[in-house]
C-alpha positions in Angstrom: 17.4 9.6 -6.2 14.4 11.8 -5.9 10.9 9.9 -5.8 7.2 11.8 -5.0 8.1 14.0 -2.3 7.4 17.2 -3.9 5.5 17.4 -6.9 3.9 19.7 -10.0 0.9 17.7 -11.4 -0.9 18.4 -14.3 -4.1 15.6 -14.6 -6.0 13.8 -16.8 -9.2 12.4 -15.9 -9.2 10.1 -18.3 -11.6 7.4 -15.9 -13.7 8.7 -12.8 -12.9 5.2 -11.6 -9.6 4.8 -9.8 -9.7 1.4 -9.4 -9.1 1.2 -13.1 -5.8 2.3 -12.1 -3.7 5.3 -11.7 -0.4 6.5 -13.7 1.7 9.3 -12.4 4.9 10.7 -14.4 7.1 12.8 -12.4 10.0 14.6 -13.1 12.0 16.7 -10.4 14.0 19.5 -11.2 16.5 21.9 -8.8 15.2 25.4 -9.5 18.1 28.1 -9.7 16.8 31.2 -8.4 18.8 34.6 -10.0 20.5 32.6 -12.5 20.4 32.5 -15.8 21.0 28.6 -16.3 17.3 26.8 -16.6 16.3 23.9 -14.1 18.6 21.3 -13.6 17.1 17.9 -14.2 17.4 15.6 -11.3 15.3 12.4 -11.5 12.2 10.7 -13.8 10.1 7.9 -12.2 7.0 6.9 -12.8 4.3 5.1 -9.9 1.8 2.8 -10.9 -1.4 2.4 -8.2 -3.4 -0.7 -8.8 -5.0 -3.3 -7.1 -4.5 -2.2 -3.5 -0.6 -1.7 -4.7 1.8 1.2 -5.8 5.1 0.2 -8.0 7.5 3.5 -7.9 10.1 3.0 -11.0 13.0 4.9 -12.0 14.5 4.2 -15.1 17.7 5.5 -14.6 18.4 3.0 -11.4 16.8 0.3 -12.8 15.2 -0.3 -9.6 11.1 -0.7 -8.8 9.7 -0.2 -5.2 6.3 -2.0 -4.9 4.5 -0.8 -2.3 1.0 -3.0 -0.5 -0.4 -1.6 2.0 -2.4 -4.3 3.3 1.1 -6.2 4.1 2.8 -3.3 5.2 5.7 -4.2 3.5 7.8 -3.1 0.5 9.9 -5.0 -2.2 12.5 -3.5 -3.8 13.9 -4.9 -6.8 17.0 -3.9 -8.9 16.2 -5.4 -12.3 20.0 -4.0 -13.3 21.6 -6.1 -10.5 19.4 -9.0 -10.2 19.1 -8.0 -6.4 16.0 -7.7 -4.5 15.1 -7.2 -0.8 12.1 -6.4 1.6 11.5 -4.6 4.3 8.4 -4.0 6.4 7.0 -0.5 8.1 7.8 -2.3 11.7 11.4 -2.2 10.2 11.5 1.1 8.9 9.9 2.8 12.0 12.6 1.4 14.3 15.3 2.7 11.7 13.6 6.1 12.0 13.7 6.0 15.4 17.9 4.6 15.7 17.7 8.1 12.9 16.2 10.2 15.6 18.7 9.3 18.7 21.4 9.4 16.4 20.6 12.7 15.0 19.5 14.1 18.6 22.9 13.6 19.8 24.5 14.9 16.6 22.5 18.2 17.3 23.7 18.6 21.1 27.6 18.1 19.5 26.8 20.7 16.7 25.4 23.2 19.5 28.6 23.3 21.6 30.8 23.5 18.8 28.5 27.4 18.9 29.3 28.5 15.6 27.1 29.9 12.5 27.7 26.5 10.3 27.2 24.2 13.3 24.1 26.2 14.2 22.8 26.6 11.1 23.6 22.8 10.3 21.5 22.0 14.1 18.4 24.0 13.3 17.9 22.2 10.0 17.9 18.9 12.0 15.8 19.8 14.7 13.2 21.5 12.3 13.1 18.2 10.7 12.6 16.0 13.6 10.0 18.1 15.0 8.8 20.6 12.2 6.2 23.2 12.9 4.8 25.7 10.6 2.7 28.8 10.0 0.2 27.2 7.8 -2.7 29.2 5.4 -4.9 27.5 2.6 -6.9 29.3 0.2 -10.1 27.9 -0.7 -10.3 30.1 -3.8 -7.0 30.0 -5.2 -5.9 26.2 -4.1 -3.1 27.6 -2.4 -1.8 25.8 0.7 1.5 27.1 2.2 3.4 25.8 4.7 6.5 28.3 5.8 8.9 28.1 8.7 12.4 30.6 8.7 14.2 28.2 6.6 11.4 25.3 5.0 8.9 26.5 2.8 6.1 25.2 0.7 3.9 26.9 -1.7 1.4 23.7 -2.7 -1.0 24.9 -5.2 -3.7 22.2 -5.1 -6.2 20.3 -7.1 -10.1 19.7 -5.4 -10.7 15.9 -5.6 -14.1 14.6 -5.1 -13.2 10.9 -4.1 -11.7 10.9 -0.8 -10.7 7.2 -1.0 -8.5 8.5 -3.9 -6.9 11.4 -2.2 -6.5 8.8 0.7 -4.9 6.5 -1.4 -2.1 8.8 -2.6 -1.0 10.4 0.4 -0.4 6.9 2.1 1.4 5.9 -0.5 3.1 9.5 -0.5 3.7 9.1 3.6 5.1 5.7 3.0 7.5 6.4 0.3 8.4 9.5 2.3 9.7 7.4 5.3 11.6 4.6 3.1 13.5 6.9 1.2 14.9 8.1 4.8 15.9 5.1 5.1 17.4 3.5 1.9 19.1 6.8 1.3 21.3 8.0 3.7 21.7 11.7 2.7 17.4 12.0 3.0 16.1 14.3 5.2 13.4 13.0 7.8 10.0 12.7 6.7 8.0 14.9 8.8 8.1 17.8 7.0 6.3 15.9 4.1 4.4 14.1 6.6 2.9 17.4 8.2 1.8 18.9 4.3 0.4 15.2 3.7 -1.5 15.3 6.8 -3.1 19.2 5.3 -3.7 17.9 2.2 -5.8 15.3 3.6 -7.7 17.9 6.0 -8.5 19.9 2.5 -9.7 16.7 0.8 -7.2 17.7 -2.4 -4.4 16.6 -4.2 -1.0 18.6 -5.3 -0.7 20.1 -8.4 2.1 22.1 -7.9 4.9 21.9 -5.2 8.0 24.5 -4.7 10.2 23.5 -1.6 12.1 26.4 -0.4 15.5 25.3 1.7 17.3 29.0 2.0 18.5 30.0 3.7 20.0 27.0 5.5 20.1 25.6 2.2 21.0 27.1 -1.3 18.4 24.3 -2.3 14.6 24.7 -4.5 13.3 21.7 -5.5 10.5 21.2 -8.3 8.6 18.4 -9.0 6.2 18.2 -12.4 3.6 15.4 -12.9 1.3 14.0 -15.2 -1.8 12.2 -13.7 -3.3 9.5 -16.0 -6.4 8.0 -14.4 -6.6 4.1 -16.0 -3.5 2.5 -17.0 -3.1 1.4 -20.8 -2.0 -1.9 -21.9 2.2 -1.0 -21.3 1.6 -0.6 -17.5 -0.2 -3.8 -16.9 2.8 -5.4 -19.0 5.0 -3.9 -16.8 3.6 -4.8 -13.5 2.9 -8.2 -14.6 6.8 -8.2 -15.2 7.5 -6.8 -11.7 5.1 -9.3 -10.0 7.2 -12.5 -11.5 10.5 -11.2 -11.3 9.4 -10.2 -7.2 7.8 -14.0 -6.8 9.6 -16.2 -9.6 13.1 -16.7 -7.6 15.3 -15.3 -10.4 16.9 -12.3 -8.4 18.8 -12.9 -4.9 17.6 -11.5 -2.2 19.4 -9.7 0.4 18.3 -8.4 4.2 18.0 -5.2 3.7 20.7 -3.0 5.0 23.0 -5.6 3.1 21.1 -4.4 -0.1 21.6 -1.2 0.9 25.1 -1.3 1.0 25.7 -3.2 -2.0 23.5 -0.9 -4.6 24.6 2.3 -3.5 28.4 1.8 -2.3 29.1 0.3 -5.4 29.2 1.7 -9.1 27.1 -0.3 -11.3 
């Protein structure tokens, strides 16, 4: 399950007032480079920002992350399932950091083992725990890229004159970044994504276009496209409305959170 960590926006300013609301579309794709096939569709969502909040939706899991920043804590609901948990940013940094020893000591195995798919396999970690790239941005253009010899990504960017705005979206970007580690085992760390959030916000900007560039430790290129709508219409206010009873009205049961791991994604719906 993809959600914004690499994205293609196209936007609408349909409001210069984002506390009407914002409505982002996304769909991410895996690019495939010398062939003849098209993109392959991965994932759909769409994220809702209002009042101090962010609700992250996709369809196909049925499942709505809603995100306050203020409370530093997320609920995650699985309207298929009837299942819903919680889990606060205390929680998730100390999952991060059980992540990091874990994968530390993975890496150390993988380096005696001294061959080119254990290497390979131990530079992506390490990259990912403590990334470092060769970064340019030009002011011109709107191109900000971020390259290392295996991570790359060519960010072509949109000027944004509210800096509360572009503040608003990358913590909500950063945030989502870090849980998706966490729910989903097979993420990669955060940092990388971290590290282009924390650039975007030195430029004052927001993405437009994303291309993330795995190879050649990965035969991987992810796309993201987006559509920015600026004031939500009558639909999304219906639907958070929806998400706000079914989080507070009792109807769903609740599990801790690693149990609701477990239970959504080891089992088929």
């Amino acid at each position: 399950m993809f959600r914004i960590c690499i994205a293609s926006a196209v936007l609408v300013l349909a409001s210069p007032a984002f506390a009407q609301g914002l409505r982002i579309e996304a769909t991410v794709s895996r690019l495939q480079p010398g062939s003849v096939d098209g993109p392959e569709l991965l994932s759909t969502s769409v994220t809702l920002l209002s009042g101090g909040k962010a609700y992250d939706f996709v369809e196909s899991a049925d499942e709505v992350i809603i995100f306050q920043p203020t409370g530093h804590e997320y609920s995650i609901l699985n309207m298929a399932r009837e299942l819903s948990t919680k889990v606060t940013n205390e929680e998730i940094v100390h999952l991060l950091a059980a992540g990091r020893s874990e994968s530390m000591k993975y890496i150390q195995e993988l380096q005696q083992r001294a061959n080119g798919n254990s290497n390979r396999v131990a530079r992506s970690l390490a990259f990912q725990l403590a990334p470092v790239f060769d970064t340019q941005f030009n002011p011109e253009s709107g191109l900000l890229t971020l390259k290392s010899d295996s991570w790359k990504y060519a960010v072509q960017t949109h000027e944004w004159q509210d800096a509360a705005q572009v503040e608003a979206y990358l913590a909500y970007a950063d945030g989502i970044s870090q849980l998706n580690f966490v729910l989903h085992p097979s993420s990669r760390f955060p940092k990388p994504r971290l590290e282009l959030n924390r650039q975007l916000r030195d430029h004052k900007r927001l993405p437009t276009s994303i291309r993330l560039d795995l190879r050649p430790d990965e035969p991987l290129v992810l796309k993201a496209d987006y559509k920015y709508v600026l004031e939500l219409n009558e639909a999304d206010r219906r639907l958070i409305r929806r998400w706000e009873s079914v989080a507070s009205d009792g109807s769903m049961r609740e599990l801790p959170f690693r149990r609701y791991q477990e239970t959504v994604l080891s089992s088929p719906q």
